[in-house]
N, C-alpha and C positions, 0 to 999 in steps of 0.2 A: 600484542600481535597487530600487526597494520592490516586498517581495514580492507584493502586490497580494490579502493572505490575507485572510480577515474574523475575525473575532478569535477569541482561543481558543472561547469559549464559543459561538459560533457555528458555526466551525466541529464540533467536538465535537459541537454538537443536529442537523446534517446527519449524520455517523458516524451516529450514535445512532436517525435517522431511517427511514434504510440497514438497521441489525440490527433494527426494529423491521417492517420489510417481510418481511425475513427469518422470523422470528419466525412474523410471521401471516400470509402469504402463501406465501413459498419453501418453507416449511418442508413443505409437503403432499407437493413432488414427493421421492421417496425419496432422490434423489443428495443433496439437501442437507437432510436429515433430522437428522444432527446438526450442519448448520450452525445451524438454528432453537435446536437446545440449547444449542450455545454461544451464539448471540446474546442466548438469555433470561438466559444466568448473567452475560454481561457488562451487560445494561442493568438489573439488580438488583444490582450488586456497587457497594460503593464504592471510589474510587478518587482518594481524595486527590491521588495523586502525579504524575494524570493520566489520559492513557485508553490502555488497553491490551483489544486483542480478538485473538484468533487462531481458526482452524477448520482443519477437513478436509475432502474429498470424494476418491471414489475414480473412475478414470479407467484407459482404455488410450491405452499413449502410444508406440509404437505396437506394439502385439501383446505389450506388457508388463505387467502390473499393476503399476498405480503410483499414486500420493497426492498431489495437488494443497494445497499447504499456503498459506494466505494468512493474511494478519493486518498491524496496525497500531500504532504506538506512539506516541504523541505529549503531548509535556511544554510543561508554560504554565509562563510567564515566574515567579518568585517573587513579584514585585509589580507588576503588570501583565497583564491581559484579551492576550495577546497567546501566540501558538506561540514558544516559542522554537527546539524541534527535533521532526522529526517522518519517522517510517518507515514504510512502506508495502512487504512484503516479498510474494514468491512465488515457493516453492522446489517442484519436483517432487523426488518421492523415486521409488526403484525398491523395489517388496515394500512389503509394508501392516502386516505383524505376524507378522513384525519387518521392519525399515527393513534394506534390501541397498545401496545408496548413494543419494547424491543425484545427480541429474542435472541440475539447472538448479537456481539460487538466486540471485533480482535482491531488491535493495534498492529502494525511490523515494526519496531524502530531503529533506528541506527545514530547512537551516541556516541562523539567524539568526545576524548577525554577533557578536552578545552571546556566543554561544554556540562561537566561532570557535577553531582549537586549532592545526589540521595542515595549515597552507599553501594556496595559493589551490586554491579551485575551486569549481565554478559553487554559487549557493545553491540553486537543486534540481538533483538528479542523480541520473543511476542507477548502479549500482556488481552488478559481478558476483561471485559468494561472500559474503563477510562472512564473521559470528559468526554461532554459533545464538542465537537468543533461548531465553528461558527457555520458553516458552507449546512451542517446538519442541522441547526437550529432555523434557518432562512427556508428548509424542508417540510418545517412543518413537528420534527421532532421537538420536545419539549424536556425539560430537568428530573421532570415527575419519571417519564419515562425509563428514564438510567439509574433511578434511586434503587430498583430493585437488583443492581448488579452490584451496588457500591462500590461507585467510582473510588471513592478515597482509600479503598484496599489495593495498595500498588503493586503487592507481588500477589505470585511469584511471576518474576520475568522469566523466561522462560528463551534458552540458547536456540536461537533460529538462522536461517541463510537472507542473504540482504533482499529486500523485495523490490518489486516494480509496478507499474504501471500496467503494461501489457501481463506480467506474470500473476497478479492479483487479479485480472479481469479473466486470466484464464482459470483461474482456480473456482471464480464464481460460477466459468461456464460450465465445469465441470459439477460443483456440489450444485446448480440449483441450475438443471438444462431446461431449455425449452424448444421448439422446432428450430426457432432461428439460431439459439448456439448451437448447436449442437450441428447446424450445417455453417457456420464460422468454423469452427475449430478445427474443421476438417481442411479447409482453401488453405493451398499454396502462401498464399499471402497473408495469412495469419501465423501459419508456422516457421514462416519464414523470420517473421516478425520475433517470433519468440525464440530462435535460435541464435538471433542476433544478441537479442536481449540475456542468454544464456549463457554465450561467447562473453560478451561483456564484462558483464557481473557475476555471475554463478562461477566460470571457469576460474578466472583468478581468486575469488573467495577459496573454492576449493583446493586449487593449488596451494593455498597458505595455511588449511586447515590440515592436507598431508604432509604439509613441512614441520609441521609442533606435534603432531598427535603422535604418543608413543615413542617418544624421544626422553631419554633416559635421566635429564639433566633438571625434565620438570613434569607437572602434572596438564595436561589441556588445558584446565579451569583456569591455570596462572596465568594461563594466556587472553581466554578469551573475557576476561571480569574487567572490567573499567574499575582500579582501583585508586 
């Protein structure tokens, strides 16, 4: 099944779109005060090798102090307008400074068959634990921290819809609100944001997921497995 993505460079100036909302808009309300700082240093940084963003905000989750960490990785093809692989992660941590453990940490990813290594499963997926990224480690997050998730248990991947930037940050606003999301999420200009982001990508995903499914000649899975 084709991924149904729009191309690197396309998508990348949507991300990009996303941190520049951030930047000069989000960035007023205090919770995501230095998400605005991180987003100014990534859409003035170069980045040859791709795009890479990460942030923080702080949250009670529940009657805990804890750290809401998202971020994004995603690599273009060597010769080729095209994603070859790309990650969309969000991990809650417990204690702010310094990190006490993690408590939740999901991947999103989206693997092109070019890019294919460790046996079938689906081309976007969610995956529980992982690795830290580097952007997490520069946080304050630590190795000790993720051992009790075990990273090196890779499945089950798990068949998911392709994510984003703006649609990850909406999801946090939802599972971990605070006064200031919860009056984001409502502004015109945030859902505005995310319908763009829905048209995009979500619409064409789905369109190619009701063109396979239920179709007589195969099963879904044949479709959506990177074999």
């Amino acid at each position: 099944m084709d991924s149904g993505l729009p191309s690197y460079t396309e998508f990348v100036k949507l991300e990009r779109k996303t941190l520049t909302r951030v930047r000069n808009e989000l960035a007023r309300y205090a919770v995501l005060r230095r998400a605005g700082d991180d987003a100014y240093k990534c859409l003035v940084a170069k980045q040859p090798k791709g795009f890479d963003f990460a942030t923080h905000w702080d949250v009670e989750c529940p009657s805990r102090d804890c750290r809401v960490i998202l971020g994004a990785i995603i690599r273009k093809a060597p010769n080729h307008d095209k994603i070859v692989s790309m990650s969309h992660y969000l991990c809650i941590v417990e204690g702010r400074e310094p990190v006490r453990r993690i408590l939740r940490k999901f991947h999103f990813d989206y693997v092109n068959e070019a890019d294919y290594r460790r046996g079938a499963h689906p081309r976007f997926h969610v995956q529980y634990g992982g690795e830290l990224t580097p952007a997490m480690k520069l946080m304050g997050v630590e190795d000790k921290h993720i051992q009790p998730l075990l990273p090196s248990v890779e499945g089950p991947r798990i068949f998911f819809w392709p994510m984003t930037l703006a649609l990850l940050m909406n999801v946090a606003f939802y599972e971990f609100p605070t006064t200031d999301t919860d009056t984001i999420k409502r502004t015109s200009e945030w859902l505005s944001l995310l319908r763009e982001n829905e048209r995009i990508v979500l619409a064409p995903f789905y369109e190619l997921c009701c063109r396979f499914a239920g179709k007589d000649a195969f099963v879904f899975s044949e479709k959506i497995y990177v074999n």
